[in-house]
N, C-alpha and C positions, 0 to 999 in steps of 0.2 A: 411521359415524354412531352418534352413542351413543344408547340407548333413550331416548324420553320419556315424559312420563307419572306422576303422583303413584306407582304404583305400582313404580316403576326406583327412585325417589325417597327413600324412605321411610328409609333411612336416614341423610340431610339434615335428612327431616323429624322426625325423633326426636333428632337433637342438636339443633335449635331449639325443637322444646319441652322438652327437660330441663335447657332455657338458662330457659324462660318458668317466670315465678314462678303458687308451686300454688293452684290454684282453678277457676270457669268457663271455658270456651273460649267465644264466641257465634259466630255460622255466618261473620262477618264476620273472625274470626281463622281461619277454616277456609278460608275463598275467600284470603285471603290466602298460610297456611301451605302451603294444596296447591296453591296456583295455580288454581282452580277460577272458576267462575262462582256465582249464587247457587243456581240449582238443584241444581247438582252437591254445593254445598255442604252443603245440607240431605239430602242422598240417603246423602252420605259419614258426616254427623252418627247419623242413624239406624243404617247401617251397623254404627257403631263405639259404639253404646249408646247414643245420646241418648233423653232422653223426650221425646215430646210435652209442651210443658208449658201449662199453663193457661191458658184464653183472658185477653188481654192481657200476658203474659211469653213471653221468647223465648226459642227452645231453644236450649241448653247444653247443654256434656258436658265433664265435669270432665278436666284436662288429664293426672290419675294416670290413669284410666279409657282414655283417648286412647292413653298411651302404653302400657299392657296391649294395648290391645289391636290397635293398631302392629306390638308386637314378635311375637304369635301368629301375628300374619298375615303378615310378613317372612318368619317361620319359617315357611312354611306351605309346599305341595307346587304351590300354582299359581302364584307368580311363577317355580321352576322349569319346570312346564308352560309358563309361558308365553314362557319364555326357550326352550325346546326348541324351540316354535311357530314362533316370530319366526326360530331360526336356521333351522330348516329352510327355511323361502321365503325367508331372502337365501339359500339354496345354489341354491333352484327360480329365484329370480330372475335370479342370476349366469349361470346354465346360459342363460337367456332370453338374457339382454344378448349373451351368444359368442355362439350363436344368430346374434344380431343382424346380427354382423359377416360371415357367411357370404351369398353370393352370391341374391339373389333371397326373402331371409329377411322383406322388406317388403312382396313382392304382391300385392297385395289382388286377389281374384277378383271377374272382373267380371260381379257376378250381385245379384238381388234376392233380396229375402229368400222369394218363393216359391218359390225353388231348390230351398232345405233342406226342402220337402214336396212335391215332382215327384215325381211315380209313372209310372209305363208310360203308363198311357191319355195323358199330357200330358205327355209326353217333347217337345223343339223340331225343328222338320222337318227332314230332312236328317238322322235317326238310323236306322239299319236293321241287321238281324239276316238273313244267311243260313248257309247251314250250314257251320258249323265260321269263322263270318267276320261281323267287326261294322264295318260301311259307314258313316262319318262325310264330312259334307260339310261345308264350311267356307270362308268366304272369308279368315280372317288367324288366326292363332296364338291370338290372346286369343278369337274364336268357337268356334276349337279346345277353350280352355281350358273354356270355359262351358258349351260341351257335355257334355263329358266328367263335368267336375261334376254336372251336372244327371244324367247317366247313374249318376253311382255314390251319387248321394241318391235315385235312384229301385230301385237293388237292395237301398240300405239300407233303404227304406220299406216295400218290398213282394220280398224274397227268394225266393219262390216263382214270381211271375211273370218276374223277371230268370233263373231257372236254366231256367224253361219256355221264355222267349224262345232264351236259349242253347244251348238242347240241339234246339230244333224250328227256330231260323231265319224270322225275319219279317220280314215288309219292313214290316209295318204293327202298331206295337206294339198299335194299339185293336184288333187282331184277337185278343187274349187273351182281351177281355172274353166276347168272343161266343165263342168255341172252348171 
């Protein structure tokens, strides 16, 4: 898929104007030339040197001026940057898509969003700790799943009381608080 965007563009847009005869541009030949809208139009205008101009006249920016300063920015270091940018996430995104095709790569866990802030004190019942052994209770594979989750968002929230649970063995995680 080819890049879009006035800035891919620009060097389309500089044979069409060293096609247009020399004088004013108005923001109307700007929305057209970059394909823009009219906000964009006047943003791209100022960009590229236009002046504010005088209550009742509309801004302009001379079409020699346009393509100065066209060419500086073609030549410039961020349409490179931003071709580097762009390739890199289609290679992140390619990697995604295989991904894709790999067994189980669409699972959505079946959990709310208070998961991702579960701590010990409020870990789901049927989780325990004795020594050297972590007791999970469950009635189907996806309650499995959710658990488990919930367990490794609560060592990541709170690291000190999961290595406390694990090295000491609890049957009752809210026994942290009080110990």
């Amino acid at each position: 898929m080819p890049p879009s965007g006035w800035k891919y563009n620009t060097g389309a847009i500089l044979e069409v104007l060293r096609r247009h005869p020399p004088g004013p541009l108005d923001r109307e030949d700007i929305e057209a030339l970059f394909h823009v809208k009219q906000r964009r139009a006047k943003v791209l205008m100022h960009l590229f040197g236009a002046k504010t101009p005088a209550p009742g006249w509309n801004m302009t920016i001379d079409r020699d001026r346009l393509i100065a300063s066209l060419e500086v920015f073609n030549g410039s270091a961020d349409i490179a940057l931003s071709d580097d940018r762009r390739e890199m996430l289609e290679l992140k995104l390619d990697g995604l898509r295989q991904a894709r095709g790999t067994p189980f790569a669409d699972f959505r866990m079946p959990v709310g969003r208070a998961a991702y802030g579960c701590r010990f004190e409020n870990l789901p019942a049927g989780i325990r700790f004795e020594a050297s052994r972590l007791i999970i209770d469950y009635s189907d594979a996806t309650e499995l799943l959710a658990k488990l989750f919930a367990l490794s968002q609560a060592a990541a929230n709170d690291l000190d009381q999961w290595v406390e649970a694990a090295e000491r063995g609890l049957d009752n995680p809210k026994a942290l608080s009080a110990g």
